[in-house]
PyMOL Python script that loads the backbone (N, CA, C, O; Angstrom):
from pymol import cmd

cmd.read_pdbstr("""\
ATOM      1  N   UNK A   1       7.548   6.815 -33.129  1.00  0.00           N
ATOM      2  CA  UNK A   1       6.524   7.099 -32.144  1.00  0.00           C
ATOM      3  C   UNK A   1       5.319   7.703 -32.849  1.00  0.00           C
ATOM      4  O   UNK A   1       5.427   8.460 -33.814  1.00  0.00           O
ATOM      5  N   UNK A   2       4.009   7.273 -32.237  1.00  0.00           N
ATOM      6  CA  UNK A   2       2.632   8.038 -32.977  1.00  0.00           C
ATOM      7  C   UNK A   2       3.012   9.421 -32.420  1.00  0.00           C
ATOM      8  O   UNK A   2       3.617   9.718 -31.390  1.00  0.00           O
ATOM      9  N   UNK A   3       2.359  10.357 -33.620  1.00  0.00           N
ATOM     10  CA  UNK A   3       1.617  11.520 -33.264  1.00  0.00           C
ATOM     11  C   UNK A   3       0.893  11.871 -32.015  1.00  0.00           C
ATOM     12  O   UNK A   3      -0.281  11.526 -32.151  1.00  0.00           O
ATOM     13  N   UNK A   4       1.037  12.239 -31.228  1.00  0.00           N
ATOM     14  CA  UNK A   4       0.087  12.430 -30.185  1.00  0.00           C
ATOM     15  C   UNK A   4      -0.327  13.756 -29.894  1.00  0.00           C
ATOM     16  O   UNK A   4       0.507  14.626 -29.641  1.00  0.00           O
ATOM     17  N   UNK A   5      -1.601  13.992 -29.911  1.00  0.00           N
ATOM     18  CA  UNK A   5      -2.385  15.095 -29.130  1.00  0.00           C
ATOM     19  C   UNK A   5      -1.877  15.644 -27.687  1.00  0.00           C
ATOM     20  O   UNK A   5      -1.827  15.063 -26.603  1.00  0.00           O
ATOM     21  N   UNK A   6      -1.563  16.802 -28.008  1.00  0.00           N
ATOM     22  CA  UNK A   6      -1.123  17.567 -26.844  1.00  0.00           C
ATOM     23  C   UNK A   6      -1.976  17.209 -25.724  1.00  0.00           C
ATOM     24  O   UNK A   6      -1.586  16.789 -24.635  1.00  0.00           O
ATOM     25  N   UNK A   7      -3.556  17.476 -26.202  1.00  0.00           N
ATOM     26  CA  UNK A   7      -4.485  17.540 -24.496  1.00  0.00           C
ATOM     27  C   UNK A   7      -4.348  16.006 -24.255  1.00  0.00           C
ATOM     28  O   UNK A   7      -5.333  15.664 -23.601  1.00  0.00           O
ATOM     29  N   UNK A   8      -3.607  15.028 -24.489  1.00  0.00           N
ATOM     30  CA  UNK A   8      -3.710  13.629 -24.165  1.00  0.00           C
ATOM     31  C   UNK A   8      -2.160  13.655 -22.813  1.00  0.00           C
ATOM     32  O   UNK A   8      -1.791  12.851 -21.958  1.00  0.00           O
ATOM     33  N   UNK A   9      -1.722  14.844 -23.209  1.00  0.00           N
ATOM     34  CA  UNK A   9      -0.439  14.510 -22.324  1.00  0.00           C
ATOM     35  C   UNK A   9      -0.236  15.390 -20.918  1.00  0.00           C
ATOM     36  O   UNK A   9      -0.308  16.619 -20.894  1.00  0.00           O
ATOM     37  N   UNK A  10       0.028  14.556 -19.755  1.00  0.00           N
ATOM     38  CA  UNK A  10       0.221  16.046 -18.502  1.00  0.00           C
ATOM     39  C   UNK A  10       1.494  15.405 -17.931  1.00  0.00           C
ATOM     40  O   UNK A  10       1.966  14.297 -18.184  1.00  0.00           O
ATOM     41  N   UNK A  11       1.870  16.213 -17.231  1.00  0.00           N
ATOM     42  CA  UNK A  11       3.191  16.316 -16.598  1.00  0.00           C
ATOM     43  C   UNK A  11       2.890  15.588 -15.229  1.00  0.00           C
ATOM     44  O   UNK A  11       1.752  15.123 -15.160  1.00  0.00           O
ATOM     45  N   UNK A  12       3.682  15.407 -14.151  1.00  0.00           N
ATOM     46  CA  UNK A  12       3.541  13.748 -13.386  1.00  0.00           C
ATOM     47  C   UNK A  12       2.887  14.852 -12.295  1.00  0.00           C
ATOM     48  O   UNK A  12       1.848  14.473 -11.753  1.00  0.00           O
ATOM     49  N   UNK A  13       3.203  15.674 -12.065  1.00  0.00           N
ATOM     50  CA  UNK A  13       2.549  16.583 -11.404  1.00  0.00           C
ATOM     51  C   UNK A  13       0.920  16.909 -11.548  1.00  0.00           C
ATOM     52  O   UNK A  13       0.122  16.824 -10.614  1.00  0.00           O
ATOM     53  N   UNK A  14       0.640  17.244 -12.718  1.00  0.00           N
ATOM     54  CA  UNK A  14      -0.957  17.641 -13.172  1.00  0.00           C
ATOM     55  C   UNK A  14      -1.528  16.728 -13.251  1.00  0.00           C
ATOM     56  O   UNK A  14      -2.749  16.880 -13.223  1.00  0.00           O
ATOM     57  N   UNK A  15      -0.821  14.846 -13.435  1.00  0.00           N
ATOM     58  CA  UNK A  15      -1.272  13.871 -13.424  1.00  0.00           C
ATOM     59  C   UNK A  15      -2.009  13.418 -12.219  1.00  0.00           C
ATOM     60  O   UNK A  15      -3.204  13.126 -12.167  1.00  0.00           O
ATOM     61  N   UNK A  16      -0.838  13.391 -10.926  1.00  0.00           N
ATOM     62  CA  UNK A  16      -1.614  13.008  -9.613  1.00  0.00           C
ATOM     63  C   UNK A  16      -2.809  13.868  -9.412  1.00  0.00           C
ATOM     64  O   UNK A  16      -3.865  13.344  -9.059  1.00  0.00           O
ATOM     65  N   UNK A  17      -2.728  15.058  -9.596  1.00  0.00           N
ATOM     66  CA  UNK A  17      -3.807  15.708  -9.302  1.00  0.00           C
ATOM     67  C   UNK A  17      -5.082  15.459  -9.796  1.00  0.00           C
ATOM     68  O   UNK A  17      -6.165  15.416  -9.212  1.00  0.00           O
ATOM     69  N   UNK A  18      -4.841  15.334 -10.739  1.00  0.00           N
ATOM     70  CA  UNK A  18      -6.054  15.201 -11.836  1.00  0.00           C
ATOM     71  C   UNK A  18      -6.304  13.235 -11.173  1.00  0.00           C
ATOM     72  O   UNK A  18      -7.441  12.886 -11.489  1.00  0.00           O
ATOM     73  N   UNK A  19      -5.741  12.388 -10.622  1.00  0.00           N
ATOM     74  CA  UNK A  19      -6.199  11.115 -10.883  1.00  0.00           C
ATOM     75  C   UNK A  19      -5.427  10.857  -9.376  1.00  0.00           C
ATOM     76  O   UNK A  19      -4.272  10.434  -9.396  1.00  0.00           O
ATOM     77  N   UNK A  20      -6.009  11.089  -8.256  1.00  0.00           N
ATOM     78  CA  UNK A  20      -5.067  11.270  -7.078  1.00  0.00           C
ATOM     79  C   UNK A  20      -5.026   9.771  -6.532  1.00  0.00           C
ATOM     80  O   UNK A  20      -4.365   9.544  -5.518  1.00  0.00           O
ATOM     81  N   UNK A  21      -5.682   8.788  -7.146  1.00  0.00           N
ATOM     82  CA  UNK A  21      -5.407   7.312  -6.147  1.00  0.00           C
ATOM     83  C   UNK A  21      -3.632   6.676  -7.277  1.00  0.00           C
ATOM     84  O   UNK A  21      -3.388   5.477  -7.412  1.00  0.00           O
ATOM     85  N   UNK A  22      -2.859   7.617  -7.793  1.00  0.00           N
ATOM     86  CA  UNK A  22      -1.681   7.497  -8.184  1.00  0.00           C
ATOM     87  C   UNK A  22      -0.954   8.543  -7.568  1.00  0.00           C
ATOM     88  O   UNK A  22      -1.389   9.694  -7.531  1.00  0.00           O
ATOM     89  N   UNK A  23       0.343   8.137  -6.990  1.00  0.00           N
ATOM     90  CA  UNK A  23       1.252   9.054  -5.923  1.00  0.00           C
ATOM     91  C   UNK A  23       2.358   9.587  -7.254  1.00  0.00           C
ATOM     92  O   UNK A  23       2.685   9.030  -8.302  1.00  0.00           O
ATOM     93  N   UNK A  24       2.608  10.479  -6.846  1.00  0.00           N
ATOM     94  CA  UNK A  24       3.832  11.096  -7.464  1.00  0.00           C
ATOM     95  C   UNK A  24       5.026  10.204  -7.533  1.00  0.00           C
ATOM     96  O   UNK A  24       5.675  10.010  -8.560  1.00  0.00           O
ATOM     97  N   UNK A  25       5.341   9.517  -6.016  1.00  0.00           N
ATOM     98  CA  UNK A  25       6.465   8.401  -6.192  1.00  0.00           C
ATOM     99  C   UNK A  25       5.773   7.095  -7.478  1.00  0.00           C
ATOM    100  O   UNK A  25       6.331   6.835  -8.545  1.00  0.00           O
ATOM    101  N   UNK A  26       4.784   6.612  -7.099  1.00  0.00           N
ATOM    102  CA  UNK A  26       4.979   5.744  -7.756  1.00  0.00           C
ATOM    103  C   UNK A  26       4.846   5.530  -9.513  1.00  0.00           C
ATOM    104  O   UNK A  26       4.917   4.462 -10.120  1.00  0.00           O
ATOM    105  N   UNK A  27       4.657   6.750 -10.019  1.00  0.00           N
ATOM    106  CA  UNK A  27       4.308   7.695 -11.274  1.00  0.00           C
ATOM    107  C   UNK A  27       6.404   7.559 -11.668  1.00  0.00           C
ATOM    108  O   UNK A  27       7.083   7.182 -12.624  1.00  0.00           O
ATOM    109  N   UNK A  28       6.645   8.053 -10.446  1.00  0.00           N
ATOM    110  CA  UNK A  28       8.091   7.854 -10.948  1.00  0.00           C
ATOM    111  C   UNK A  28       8.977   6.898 -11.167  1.00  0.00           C
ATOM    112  O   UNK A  28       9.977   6.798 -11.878  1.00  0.00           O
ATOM    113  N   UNK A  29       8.129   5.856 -10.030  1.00  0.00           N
ATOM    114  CA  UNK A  29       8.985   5.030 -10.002  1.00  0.00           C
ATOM    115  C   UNK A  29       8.792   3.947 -11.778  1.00  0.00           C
ATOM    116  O   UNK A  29       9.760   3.438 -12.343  1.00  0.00           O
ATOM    117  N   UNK A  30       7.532   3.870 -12.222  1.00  0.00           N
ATOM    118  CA  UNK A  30       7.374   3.446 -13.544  1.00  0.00           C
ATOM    119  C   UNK A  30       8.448   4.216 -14.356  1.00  0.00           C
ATOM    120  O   UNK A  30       9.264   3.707 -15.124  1.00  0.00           O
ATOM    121  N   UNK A  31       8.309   5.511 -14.060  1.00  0.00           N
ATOM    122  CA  UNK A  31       9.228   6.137 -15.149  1.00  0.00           C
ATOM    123  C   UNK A  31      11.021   5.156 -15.454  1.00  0.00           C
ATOM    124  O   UNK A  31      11.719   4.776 -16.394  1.00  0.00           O
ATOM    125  N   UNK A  32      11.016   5.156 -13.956  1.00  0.00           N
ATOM    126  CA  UNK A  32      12.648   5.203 -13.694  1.00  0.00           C
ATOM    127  C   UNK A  32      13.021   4.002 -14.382  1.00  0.00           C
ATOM    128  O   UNK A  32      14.007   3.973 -15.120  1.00  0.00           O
ATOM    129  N   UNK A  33      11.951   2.563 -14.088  1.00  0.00           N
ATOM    130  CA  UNK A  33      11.922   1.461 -14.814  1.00  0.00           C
ATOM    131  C   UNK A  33      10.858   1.136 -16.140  1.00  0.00           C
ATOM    132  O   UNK A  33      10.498   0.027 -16.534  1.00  0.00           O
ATOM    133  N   UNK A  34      10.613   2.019 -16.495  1.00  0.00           N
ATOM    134  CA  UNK A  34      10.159   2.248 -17.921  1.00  0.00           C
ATOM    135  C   UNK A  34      10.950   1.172 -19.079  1.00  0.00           C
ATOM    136  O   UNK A  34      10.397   1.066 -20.173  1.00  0.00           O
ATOM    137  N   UNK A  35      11.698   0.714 -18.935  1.00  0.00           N
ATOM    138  CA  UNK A  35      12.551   0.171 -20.175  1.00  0.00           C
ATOM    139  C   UNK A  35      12.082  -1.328 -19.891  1.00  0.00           C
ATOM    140  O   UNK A  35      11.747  -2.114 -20.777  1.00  0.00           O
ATOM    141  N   UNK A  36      12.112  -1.657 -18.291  1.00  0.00           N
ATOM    142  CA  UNK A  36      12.019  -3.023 -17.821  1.00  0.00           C
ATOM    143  C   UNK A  36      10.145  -3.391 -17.421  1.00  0.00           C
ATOM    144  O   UNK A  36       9.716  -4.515 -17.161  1.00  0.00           O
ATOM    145  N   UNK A  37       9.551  -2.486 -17.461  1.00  0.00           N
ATOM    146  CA  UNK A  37       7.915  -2.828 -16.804  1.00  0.00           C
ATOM    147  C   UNK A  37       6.855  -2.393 -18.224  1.00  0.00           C
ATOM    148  O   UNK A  37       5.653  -2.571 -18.031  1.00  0.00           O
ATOM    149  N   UNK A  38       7.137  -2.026 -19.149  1.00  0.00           N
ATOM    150  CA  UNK A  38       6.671  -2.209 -20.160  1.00  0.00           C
ATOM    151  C   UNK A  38       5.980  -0.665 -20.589  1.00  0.00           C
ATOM    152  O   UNK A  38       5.475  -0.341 -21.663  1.00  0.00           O
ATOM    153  N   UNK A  39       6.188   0.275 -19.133  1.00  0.00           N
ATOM    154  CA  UNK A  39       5.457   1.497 -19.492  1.00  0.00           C
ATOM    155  C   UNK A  39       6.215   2.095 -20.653  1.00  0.00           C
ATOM    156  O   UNK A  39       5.438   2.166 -21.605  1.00  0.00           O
ATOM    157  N   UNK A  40       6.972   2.387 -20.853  1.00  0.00           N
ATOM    158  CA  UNK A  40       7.831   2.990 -22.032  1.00  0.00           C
ATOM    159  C   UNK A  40       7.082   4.045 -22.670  1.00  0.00           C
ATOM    160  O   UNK A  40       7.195   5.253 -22.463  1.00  0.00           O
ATOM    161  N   UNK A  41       6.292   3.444 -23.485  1.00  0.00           N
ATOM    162  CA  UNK A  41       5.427   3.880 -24.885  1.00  0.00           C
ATOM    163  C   UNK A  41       3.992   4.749 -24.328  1.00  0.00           C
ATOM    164  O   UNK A  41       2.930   5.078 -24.856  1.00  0.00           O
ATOM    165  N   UNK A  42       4.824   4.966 -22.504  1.00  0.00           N
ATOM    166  CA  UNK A  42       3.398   5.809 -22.104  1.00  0.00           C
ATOM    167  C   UNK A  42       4.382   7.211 -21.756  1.00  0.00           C
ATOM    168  O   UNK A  42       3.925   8.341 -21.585  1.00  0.00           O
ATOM    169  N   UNK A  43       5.121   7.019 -21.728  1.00  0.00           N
ATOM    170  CA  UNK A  43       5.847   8.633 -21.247  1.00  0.00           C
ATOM    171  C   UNK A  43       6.310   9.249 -22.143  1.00  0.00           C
ATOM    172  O   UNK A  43       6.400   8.630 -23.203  1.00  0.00           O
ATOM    173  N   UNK A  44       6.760  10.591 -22.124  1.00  0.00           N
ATOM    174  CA  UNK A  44       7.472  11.293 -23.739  1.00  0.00           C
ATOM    175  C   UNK A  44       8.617  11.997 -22.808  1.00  0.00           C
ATOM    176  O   UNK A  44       8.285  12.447 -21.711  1.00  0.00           O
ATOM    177  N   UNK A  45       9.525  12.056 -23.111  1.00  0.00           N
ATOM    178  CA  UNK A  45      10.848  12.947 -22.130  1.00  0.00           C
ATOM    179  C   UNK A  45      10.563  13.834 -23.296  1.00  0.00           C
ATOM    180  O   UNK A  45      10.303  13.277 -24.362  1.00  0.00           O
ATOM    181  N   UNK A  46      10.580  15.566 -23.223  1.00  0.00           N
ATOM    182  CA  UNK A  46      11.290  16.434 -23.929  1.00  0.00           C
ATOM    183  C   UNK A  46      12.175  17.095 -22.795  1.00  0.00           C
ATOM    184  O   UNK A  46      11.885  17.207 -21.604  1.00  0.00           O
ATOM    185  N   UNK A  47      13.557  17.589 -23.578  1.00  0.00           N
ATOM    186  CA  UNK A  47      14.111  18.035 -22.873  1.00  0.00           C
ATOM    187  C   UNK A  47      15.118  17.019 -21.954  1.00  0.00           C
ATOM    188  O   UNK A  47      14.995  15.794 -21.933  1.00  0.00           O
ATOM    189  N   UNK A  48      16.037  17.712 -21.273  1.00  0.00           N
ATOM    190  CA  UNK A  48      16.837  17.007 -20.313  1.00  0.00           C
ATOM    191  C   UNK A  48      15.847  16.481 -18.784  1.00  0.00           C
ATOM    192  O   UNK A  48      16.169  15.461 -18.175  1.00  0.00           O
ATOM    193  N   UNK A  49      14.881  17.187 -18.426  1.00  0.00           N
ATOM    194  CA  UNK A  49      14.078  16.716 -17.337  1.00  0.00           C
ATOM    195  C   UNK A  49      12.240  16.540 -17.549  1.00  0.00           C
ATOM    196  O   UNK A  49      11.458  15.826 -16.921  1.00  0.00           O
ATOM    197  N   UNK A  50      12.008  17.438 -18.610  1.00  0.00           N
ATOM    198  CA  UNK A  50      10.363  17.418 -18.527  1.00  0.00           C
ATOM    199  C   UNK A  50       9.808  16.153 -19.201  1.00  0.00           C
ATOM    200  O   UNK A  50      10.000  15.887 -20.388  1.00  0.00           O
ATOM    201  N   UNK A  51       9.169  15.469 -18.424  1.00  0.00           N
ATOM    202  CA  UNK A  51       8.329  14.062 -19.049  1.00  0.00           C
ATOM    203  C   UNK A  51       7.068  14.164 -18.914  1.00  0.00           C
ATOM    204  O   UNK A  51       6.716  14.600 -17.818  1.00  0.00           O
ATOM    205  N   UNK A  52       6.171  13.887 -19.728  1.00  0.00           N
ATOM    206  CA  UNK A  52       5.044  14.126 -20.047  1.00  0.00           C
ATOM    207  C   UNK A  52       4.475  12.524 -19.901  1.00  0.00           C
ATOM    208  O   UNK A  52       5.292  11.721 -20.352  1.00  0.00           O
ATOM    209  N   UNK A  53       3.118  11.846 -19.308  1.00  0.00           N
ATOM    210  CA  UNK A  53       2.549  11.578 -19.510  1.00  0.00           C
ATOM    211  C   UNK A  53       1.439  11.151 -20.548  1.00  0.00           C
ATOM    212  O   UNK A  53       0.355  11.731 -20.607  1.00  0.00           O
ATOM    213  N   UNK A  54       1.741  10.239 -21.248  1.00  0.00           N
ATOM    214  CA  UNK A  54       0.309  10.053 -22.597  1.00  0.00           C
ATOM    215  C   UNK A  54      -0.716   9.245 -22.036  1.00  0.00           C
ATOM    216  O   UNK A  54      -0.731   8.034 -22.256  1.00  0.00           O
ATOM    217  N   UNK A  55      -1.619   9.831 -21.296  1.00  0.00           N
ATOM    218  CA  UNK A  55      -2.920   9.423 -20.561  1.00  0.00           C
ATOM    219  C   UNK A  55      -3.301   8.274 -20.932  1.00  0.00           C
ATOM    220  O   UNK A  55      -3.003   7.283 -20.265  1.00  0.00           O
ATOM    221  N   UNK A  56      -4.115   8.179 -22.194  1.00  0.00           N
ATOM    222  CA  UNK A  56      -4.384   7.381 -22.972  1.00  0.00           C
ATOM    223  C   UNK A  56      -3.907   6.155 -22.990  1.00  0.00           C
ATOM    224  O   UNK A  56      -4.610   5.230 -22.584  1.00  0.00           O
ATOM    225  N   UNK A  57      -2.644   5.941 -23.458  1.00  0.00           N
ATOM    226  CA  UNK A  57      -1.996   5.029 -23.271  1.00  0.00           C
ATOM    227  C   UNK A  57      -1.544   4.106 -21.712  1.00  0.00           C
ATOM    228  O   UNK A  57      -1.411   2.929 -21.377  1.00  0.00           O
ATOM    229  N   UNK A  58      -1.408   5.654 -20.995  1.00  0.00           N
ATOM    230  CA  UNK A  58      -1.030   5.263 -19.595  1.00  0.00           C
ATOM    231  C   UNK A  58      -2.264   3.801 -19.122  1.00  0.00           C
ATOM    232  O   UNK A  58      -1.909   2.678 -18.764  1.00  0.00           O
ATOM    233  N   UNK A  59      -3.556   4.246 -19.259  1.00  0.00           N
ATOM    234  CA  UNK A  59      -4.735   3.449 -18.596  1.00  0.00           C
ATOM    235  C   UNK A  59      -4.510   2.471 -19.730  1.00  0.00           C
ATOM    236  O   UNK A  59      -5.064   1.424 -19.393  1.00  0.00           O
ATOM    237  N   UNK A  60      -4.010   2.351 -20.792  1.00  0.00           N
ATOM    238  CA  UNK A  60      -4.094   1.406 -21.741  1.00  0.00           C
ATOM    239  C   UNK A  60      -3.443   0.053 -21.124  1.00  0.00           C
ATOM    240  O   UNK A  60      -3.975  -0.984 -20.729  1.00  0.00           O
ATOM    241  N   UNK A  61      -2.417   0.364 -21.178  1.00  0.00           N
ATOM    242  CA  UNK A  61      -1.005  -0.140 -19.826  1.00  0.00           C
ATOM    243  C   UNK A  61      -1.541  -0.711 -19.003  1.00  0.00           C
ATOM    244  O   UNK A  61      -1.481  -1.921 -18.781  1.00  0.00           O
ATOM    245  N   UNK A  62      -2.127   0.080 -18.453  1.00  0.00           N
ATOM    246  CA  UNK A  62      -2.435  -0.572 -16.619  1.00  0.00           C
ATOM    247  C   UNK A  62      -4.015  -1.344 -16.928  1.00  0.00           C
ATOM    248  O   UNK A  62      -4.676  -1.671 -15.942  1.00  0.00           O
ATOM    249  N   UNK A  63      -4.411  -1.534 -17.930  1.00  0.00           N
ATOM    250  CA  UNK A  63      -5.753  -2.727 -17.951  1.00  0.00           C
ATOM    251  C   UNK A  63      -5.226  -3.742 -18.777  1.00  0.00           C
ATOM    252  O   UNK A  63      -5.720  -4.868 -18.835  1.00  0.00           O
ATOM    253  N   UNK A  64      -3.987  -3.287 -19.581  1.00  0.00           N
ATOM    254  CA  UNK A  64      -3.665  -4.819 -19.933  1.00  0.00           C
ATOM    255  C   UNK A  64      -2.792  -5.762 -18.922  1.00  0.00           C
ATOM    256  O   UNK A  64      -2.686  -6.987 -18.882  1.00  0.00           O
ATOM    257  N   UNK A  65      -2.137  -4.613 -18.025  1.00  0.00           N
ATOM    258  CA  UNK A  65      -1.944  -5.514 -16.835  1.00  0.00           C
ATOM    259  C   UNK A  65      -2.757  -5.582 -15.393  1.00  0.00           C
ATOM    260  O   UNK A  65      -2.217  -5.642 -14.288  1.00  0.00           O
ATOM    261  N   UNK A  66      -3.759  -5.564 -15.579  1.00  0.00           N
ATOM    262  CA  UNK A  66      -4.375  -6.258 -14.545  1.00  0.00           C
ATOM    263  C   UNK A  66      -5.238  -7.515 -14.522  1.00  0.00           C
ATOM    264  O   UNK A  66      -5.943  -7.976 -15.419  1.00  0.00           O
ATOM    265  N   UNK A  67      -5.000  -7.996 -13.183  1.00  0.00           N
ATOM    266  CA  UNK A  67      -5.479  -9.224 -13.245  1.00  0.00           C
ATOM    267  C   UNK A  67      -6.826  -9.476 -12.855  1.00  0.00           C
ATOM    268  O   UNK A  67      -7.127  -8.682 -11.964  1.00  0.00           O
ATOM    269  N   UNK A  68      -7.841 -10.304 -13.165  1.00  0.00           N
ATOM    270  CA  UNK A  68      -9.042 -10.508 -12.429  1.00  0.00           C
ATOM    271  C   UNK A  68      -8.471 -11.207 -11.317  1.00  0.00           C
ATOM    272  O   UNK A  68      -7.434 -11.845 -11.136  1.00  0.00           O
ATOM    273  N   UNK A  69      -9.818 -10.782 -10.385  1.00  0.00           N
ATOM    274  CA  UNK A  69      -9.681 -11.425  -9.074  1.00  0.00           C
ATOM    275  C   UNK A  69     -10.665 -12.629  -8.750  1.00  0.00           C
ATOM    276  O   UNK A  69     -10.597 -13.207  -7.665  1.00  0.00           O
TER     277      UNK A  69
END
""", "prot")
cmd.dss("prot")
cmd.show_as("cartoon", "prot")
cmd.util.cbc("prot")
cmd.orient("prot")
């Protein structure tokens, strides 16, 4: 895994807030299928429950999958 900058990472909590047209469920629900939807390489688990967010990457993710209309 890269190195990553601490201020690049927030918790799913400080996330919605900070970027509120993303819900807490559906923040999780990527998590839960993380292995199968390609987010993976955007979350960091430390610990048995705390997952962190890598911002950066997160929006990286979601513009390589979107589609024009």
């Amino acid at each position: 895994m890269d190195p990553v900058a601490w201020e690049h990472l927030l918790t799913v909590r400080k996330f919605v807030e900070k970027y509120p047209a993303f819900t807490e469920n559906s923040i999780r629900w990527l998590i839960f299928n993380r292995r199968t939807n390609g987010f993976g390489e955007c979350f960091l688990k430390v610990g048995p429950k705390r997952i962190f967010i890598n911002v950066p990457k997160f929006f990286q993710k979601i513009q390589e999958n979107t589609m024009e209309m």
